[in-house]
LOVO-76558 format. One record per residue (C-alpha): residue in three letters; x, y, z. Coordinates in Angstrom, 2 decimals. Layout:
REM residues N
+---------+---------+---------+---------+
| residuo |       x |       y |       z |
+---------+---------+---------+---------+
|     ALA |       X |       Y |       Z |
...
+---------+---------+---------+---------+
END
This chain:
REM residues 56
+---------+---------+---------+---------+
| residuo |       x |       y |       z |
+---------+---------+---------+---------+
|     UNK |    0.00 |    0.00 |    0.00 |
|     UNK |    1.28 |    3.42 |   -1.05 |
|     UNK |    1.81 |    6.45 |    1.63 |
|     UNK |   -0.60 |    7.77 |    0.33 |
|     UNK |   -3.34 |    5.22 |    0.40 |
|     UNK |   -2.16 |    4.58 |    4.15 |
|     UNK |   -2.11 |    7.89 |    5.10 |
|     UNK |   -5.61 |    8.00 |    3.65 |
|     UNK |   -7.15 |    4.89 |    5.34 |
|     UNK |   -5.84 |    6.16 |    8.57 |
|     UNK |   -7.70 |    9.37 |    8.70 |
|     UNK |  -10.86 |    7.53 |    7.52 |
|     UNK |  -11.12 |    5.28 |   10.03 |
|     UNK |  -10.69 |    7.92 |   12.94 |
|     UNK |  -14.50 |    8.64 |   11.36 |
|     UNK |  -14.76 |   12.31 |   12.46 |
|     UNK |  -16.98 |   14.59 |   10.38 |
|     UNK |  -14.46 |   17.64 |   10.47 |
|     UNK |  -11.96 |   16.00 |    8.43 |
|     UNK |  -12.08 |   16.06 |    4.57 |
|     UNK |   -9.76 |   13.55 |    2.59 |
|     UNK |   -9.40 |   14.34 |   -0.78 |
|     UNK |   -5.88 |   13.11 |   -2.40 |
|     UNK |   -4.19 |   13.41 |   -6.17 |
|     UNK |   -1.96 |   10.37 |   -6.22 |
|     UNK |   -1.11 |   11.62 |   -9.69 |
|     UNK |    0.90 |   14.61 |   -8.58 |
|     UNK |    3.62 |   14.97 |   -5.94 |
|     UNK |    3.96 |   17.37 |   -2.95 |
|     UNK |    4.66 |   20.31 |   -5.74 |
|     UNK |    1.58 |   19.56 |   -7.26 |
|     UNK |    2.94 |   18.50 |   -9.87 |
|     UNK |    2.78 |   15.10 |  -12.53 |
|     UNK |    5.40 |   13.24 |  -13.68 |
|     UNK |    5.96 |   15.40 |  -17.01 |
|     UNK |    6.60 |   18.35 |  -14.46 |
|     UNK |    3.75 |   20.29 |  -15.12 |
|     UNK |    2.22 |   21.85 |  -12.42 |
|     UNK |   -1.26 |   21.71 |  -10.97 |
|     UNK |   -1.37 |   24.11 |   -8.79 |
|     UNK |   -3.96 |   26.35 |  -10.38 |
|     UNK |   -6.33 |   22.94 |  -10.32 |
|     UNK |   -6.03 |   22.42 |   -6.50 |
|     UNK |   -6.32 |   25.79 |   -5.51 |
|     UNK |  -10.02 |   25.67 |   -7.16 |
|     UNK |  -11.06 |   22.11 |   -5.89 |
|     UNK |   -9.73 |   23.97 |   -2.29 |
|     UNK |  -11.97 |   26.94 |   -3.16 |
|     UNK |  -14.90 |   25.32 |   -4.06 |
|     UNK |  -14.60 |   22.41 |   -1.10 |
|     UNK |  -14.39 |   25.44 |    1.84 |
|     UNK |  -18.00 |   26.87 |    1.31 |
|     UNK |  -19.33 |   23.22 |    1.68 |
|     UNK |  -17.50 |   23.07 |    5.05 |
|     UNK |  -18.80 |   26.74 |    6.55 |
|     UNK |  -22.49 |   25.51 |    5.64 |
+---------+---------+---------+---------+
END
């Protein structure tokens, strides 16, 4: 199992409504995919659209 799926499973089983796991095992802690193109500009808009579901 990747670090990433672990890290994932791990804060889904502590079950507790306040945390949101959302993960892009396609890109690397730069946000970025293995042609080096960054996604930056992607995950700030999943980020802006996920924090008005959160304040509801």
């Amino acid at each position: 199992m990747s670090s990433v799926m672990s890290a994932e499973a791990m804060f889904l089983s502590l079950a507790v409504p306040e945390i949101t796991v959302r993960t892009f095992p396609d890109l690397d802690h730069g946000f970025k995919d293995e042609m080096g193109q960054s996604h930056g500009e992607d995950i700030v808009k999943v980020i802006k659209e996920w924090i008005p579901l959160i304040l509801e």
